[in-house]
C-alpha positions in Angstrom: 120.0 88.3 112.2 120.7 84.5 112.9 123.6 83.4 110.5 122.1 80.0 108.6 123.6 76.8 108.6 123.0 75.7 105.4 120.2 73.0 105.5 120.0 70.8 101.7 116.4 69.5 103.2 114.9 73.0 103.9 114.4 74.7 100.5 110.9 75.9 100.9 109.7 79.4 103.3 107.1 81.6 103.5 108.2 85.0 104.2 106.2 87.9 105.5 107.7 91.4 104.5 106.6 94.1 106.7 105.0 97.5 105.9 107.4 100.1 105.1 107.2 103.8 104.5 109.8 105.0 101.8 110.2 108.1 100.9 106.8 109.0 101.7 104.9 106.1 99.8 103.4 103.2 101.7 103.7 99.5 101.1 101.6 97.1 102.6 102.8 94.0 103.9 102.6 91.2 102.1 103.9 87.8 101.7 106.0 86.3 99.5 106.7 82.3 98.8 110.3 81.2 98.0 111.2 77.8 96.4 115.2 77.0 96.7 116.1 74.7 93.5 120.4 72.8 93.6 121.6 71.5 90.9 124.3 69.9 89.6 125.7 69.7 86.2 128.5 67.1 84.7 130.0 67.0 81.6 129.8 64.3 79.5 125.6 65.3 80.6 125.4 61.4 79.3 127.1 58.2 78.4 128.2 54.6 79.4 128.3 53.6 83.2 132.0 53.2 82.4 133.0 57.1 81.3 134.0 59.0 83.9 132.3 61.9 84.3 133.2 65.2 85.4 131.6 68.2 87.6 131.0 70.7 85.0 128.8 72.9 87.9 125.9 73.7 90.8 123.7 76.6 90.9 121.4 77.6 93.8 118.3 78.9 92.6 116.1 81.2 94.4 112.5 81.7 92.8 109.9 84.0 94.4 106.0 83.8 94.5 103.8 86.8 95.2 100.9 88.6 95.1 101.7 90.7 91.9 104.8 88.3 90.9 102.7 86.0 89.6 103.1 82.1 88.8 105.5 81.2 85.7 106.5 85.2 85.8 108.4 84.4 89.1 112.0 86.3 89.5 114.9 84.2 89.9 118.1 84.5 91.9 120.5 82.4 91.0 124.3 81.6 92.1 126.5 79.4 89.7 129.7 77.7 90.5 131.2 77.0 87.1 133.8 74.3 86.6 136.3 74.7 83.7 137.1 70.7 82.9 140.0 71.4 80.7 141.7 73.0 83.2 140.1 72.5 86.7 139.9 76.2 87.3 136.4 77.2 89.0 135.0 80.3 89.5 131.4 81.4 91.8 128.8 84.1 90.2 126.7 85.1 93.0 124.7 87.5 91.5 124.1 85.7 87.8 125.1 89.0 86.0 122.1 90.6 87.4 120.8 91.2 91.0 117.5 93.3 91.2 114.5 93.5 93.2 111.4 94.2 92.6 110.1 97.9 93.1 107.0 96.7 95.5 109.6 94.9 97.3 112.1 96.7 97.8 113.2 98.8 101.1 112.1 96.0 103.6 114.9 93.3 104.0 114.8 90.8 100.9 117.5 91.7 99.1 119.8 91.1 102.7 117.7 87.5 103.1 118.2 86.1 99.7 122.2 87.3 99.8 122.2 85.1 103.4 120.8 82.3 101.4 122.7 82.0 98.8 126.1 83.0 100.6 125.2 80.3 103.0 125.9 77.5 100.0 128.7 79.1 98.4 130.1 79.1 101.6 129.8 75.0 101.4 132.4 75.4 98.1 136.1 75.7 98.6 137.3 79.0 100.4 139.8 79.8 97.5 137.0 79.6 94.4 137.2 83.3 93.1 134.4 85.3 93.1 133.1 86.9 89.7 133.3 90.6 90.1 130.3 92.7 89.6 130.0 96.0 87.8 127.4 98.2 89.3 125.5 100.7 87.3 125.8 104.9 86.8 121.4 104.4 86.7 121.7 103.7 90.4 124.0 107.0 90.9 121.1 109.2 90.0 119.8 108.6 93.0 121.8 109.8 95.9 119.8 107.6 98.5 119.7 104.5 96.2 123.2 104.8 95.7 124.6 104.9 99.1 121.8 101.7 99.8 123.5 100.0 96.9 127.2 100.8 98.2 126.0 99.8 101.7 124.5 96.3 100.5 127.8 95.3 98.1 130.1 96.2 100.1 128.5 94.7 103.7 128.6 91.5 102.0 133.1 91.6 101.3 132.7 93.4 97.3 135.1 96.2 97.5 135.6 99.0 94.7 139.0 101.5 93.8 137.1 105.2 94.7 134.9 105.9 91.9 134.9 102.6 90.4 132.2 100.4 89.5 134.0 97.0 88.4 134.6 95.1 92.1 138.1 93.8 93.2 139.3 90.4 93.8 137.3 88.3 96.0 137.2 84.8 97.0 134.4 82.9 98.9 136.0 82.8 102.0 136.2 86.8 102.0 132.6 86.7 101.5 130.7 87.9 104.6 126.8 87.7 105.5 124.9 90.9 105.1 125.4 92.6 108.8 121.2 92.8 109.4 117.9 93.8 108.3 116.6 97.4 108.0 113.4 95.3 108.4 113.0 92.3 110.0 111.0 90.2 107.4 109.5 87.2 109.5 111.0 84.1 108.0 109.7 79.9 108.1 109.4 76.9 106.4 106.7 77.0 104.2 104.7 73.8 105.8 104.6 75.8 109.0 103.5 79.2 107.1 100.7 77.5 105.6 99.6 76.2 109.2 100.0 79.4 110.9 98.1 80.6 108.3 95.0 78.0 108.2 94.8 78.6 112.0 94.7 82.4 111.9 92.4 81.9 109.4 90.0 79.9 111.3 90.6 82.3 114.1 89.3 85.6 112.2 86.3 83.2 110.7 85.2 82.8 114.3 86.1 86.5 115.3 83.6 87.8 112.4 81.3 85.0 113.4 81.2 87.1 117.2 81.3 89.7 115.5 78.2 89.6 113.4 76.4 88.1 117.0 77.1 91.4 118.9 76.4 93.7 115.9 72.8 92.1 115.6 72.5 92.0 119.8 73.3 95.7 119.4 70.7 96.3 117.0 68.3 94.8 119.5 69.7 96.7 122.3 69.1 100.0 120.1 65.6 98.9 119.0 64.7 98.6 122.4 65.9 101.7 123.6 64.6 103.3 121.4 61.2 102.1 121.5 61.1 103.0 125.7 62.6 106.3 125.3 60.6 108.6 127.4 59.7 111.3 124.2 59.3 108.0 122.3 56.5 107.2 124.8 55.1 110.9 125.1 54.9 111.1 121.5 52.6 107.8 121.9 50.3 108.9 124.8 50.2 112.1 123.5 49.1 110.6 119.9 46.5 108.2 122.0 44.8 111.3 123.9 44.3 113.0 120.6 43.0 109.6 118.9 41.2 108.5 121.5 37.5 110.1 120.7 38.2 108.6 117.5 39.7 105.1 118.6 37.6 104.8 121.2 34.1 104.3 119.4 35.4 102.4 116.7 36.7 100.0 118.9 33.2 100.0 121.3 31.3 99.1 117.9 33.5 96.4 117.3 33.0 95.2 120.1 29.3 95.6 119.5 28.7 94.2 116.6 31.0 91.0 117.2 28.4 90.4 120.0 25.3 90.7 118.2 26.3 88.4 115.7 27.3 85.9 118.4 24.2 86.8 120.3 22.4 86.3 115.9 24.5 82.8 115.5 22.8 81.0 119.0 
């Protein structure tokens, strides 16, 4: 996985997560729309041109879009470098207290992309800004699997832990690494070029079902007509005149016969 350079313009993608088979349960793909939001507080948060005011914080905000997410229920991954302004001391939470996926989502690179992203600002703050420690949790032990997946993803990213601990050691930004790569590769892009690929493959299947629909009723045609010239298809039909016939045939002789008397009637 390509490590970022972090890019302040770029804070829109559209990701597509692949399928995935987890423990014998299938996910689909699917995709999934993230919106990057910075911020920066300062503290007074108002006053005169003339009062100096202070950085008080920035937070990198991560919000996700998807088919079952839905709009204004969105998760949100936020990082927060907090600025003490009595005393100048600063401190980084990359994980806001909380860092949890969704279950649908889970299993197919996410969790690694959205670390990348927001380790690639912090790693725009000063090297020496601590890191707040995290405290995993005895839920995720039940799980043998899950647990060694959790262990894996914390500590791949510079979090270390005393054996049998949960509350993580010392760590500054600089010590932070990016997450070593993706079980799956999720496909990544900005979301103005998502949106086109997507227009233009939609187009393309319009015009594939268009063809589609054209051969299916050429078939049909195809079939009728085979079907019509198949050689018990035709004895069944000579077979059915011959046994007709000593009835068709007079009917159709006084027709005839009576259509020309009263032509022979009219003149």
């Amino acid at each position: 996985m390509d490590i970022p350079k972090f890019d302040e313009s770029n804070n829109a993608w559209l990701l597509t997560l692949p399928e995935s088979r987890i423990g014998g349960r299938y996910q689909q793909a699917c995709r999934v729309v993230v919106i990057r939001t910075l911020k920066e507080t300062y503290s007074p948060a108002s006053g005169s041109l003339d009062m100096k005011r202070k950085l008080a914080g920035r937070t990198c905000t991560l919000s996700l879009y998807w088919n079952g997410g839905g709009w204004h229920q969105e998760p949100e991954y936020k990082a927060e470098f907090i600025v003490n302004i009595w005393d100048g001391t600063t401190e980084l939470d990359l994980t806001n207290s909380d860092f949890m996926l969704d279950y649908n989502l889970r299993g197919r690179g996410l969790g690694s992309w959205i670390m990348l992203q927001l380790i690639s600002w912090a790693k725009t703050l000063p090297a020496d800004t601590s890191v707040k420690r995290i405290r995993t949790s005895p839920v995720d032990e039940d799980d043998k699997e899950n647990m060694l997946r959790r262990d894996h993803f914390w500590n791949g990213i510079g979090f270390r832990f005393e054996p049998g601990g949960r509350l993580s050691l010392p760590l500054t930004v600089g010590e932070l690494q990016y997450p070593k790569g993706l079980h799956c590769p999720l496909i990544a892009v900005p979301l103005h070029k998502g949106v086109d690929e997507l227009h233009r493959l939609c187009e393309s299947q319009k015009h594939e079902i268009e063809n589609l629909k054209s051969n299916q009723s050429y078939q049909a045609g195809q079939i009728r007509y085979l079907t019509e010239h198949q050689w018990d298809v035709l004895l069944i039909k000579s077979i059915s005149f011959i046994i007709f016939s000593p009835i068709y045939i007079p009917c159709w002789l006084y027709r005839k016969l009576k259509l020309s008397r009263e032509t022979t009637h009219e003149k």
